[in-house]
N, C-alpha and C positions, 0 to 999 in steps of 0.2 A: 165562400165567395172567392175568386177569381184574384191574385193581386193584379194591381194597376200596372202595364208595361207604360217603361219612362216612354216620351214621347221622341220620336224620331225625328232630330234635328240638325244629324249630323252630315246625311246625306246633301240638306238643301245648302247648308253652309261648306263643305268640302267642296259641290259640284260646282250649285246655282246660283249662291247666295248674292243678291245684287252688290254691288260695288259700293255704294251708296252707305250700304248698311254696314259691312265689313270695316268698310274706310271707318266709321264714325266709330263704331268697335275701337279696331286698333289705338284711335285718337281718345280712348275713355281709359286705354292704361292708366297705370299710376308708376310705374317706373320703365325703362329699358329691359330690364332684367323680364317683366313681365309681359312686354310688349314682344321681346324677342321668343320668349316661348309661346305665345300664342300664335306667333309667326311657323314657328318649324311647326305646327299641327296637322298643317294640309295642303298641298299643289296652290289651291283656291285663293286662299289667305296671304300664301305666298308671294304669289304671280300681282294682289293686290297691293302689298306690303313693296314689290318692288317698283311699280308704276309708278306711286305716289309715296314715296320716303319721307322728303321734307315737307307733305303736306302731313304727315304721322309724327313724325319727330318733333316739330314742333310744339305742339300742344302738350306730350306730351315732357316734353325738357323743363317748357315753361315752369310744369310745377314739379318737376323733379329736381331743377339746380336752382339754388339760388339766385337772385338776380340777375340770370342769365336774358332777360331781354334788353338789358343794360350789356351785355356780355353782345348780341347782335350790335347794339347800335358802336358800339367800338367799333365791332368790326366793319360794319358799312362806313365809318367816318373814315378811318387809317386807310380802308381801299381805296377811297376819293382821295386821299393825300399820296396815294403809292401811286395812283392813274398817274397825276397829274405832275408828279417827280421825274416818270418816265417819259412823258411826251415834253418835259423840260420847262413845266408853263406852273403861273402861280397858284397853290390849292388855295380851294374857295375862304376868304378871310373872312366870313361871318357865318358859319352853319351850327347848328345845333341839332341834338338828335330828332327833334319832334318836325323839324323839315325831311327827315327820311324815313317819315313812319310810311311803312308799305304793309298790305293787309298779310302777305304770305311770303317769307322768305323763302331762295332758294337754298339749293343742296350747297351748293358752295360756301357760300354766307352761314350757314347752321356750321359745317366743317370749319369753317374761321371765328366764327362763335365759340364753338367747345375749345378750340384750340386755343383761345386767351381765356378759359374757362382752365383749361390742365394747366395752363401758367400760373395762372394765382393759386389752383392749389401747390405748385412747387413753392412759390413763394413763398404762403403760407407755413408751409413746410422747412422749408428755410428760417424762416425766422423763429420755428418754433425750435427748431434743432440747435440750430448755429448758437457760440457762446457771447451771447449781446446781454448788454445792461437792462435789467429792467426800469422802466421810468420812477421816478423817487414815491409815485403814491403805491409802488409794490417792492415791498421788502424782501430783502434776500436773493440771492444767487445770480442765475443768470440761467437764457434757456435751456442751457446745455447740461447744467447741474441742479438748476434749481427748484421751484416749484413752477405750474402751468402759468402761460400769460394770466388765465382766467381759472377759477372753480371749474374742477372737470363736468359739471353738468354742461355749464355753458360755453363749454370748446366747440361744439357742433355750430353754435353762433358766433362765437369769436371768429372763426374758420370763413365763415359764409361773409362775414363783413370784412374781414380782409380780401376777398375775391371781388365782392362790392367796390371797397377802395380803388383796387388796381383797375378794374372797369372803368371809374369815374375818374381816373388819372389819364390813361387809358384818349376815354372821350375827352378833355380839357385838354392833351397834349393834339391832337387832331383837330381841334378845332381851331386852336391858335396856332399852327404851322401856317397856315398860309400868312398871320399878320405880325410872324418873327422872319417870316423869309422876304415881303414885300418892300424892305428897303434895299435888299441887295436885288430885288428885278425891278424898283425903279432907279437904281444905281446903273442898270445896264443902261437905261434910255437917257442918262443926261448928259450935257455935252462938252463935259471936261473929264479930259481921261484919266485924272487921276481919279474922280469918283465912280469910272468905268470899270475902276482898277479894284476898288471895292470889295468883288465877289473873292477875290483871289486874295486879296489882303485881309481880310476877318479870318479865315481860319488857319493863317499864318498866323496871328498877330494871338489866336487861344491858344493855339500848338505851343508856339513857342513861351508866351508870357513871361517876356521879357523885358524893358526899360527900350531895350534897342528898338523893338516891335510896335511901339506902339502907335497908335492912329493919330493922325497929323490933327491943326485945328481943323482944317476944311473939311474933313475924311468927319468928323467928330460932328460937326455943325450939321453938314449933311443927313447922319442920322438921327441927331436931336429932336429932326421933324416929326419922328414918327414915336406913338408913345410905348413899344417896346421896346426902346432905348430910352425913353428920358425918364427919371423917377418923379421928376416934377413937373411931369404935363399937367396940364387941367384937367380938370373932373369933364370935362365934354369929350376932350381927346382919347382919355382913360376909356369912357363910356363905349366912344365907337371903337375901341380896340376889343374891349374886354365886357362890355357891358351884357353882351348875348349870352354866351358861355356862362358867365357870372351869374346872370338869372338863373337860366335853367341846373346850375348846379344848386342855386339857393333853394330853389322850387323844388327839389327832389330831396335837399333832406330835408327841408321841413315837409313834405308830404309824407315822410317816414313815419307814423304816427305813432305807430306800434314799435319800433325802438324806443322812440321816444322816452313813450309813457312806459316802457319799462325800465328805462336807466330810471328817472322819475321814481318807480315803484322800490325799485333799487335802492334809494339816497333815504326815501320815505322809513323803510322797513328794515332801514340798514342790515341789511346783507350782503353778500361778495362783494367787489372787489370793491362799491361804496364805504365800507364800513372801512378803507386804510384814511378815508378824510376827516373823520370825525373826529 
């Protein structure tokens, strides 16, 4: 008997292969690494591979980086606060990531994605290298000399949750820009000019931090209004400053479930780094 010849598939995907299909291909990678050689395989693949980048990249990153759609919504948030720096006007004081869910990011947005994605890992990197103390429930050294933050199994997670953190610092500094800057742009509109004076006297008065520098009663009263200067606003003032951000950061670690329940399995079965509490 005859062997079977493989079948000829190569032809229809290097020439003909619909776009459709190709596309949906490249987006079933499981890493860059693999996505990029399936790319150099043929003109076909190629020429599809360039049309549509950030609708490939996507999907793919999603499950190849950590947290990285935490890693997008930084970046859309910080570009809303860099817009609106530039044109000199206040960033939006109450947004949160799930107001800019859009179904498909661009190429741009993905490049400023990964790019506070390489930040956290230098950070990460940082901290793990740099000669810092470890917190009192791990004994010994420091990271420079000592043993890992974590059991070397679980540095791949350690790693990915510091990238996590920096995202979610990240979005909570973006979202509260616009409601740490709103008393110096209603400082411009009011109609004594020492409170006019305001925008120009704050970051004298941090630069220098001195006794001579500091902000008069009126200048003080004035910003009292607002509750990212008062420590003792009300729980109502608190709420519309902070209240938004605050959920949505409650809401996402408790939706972390799977951390969760494994620090949980952790304490339970006392192993790593649980077992310095006991």
């Amino acid at each position: 008997m005859a062997a079977l010849e493989p079948p000829r598939t190569g032809g229809f995907m290097a020439r003909s292969g619909p776009v459709e299909t190709v596309l949906r291909i490249l987006q079933c990678c499981h890493s860059t690494r693999d996505l990029l050689a399936l790319v150099s395989t043929c003109r076909h693949i190629c020429n599809v591979w360039r049309g549509n980048v950030a609708a490939v990249l996507w999907p793919v990153w999603l499950r190849e980086i950590p947290h990285f759609e935490d890693a997008l919504h930084a970046a859309r948030m910080t570009e809303l606060v860099v817009q609106a720096e530039r044109r000199g006007e206040l960033p939006p004081t109450r947004i949160t990531p799930d107001l800019l869910q859009r179904q498909q990011p661009t190429l741009s947005e993905l490049r400023a994605a990964f790019g506070l994605y390489r930040l956290s890992r230098t950070i990460a990197a940082c901290l793990y290298s740099q000669d810092l103390t470890y917190p009192d429930d791990r004994p010994g050294g420091d990271f420079g000399r000592g043993p890992p933050p974590e059991d070397p199994a679980r540095m791949p997670e350690w790693t990915a949750r510091v990238s996590h953190a920096v995202f979610r610092l990240l979005i909570v500094g973006a979202a509260l820009a616009g409601a740490y800057k709103e008393p110096l742009f209603k400082a411009l509109e009011h109609p004594d000019p020492e409170i006019r004076a305001l925008p120009q006297r704050v970051p004298q008065v941090a630069a220098q931090n001195t006794w001579e520098h500091k902000l008069g009663h009126k200048e003080m009263a004035f910003l009292l209004q607002f509750a990212v200067c008062d420590l003792d606003a009300t729980l109502e003032a608190q709420d519309a400053a902070f209240g938004s951000i605050a959920d949505w950061l409650l809401e996402s670690i408790l939706s972390d479930t799977e951390s969760r329940q494994a620090m949980a399995d952790r304490f339970e079965q006392r192993y790593g780094r649980s077992t310095f509490y006991i």
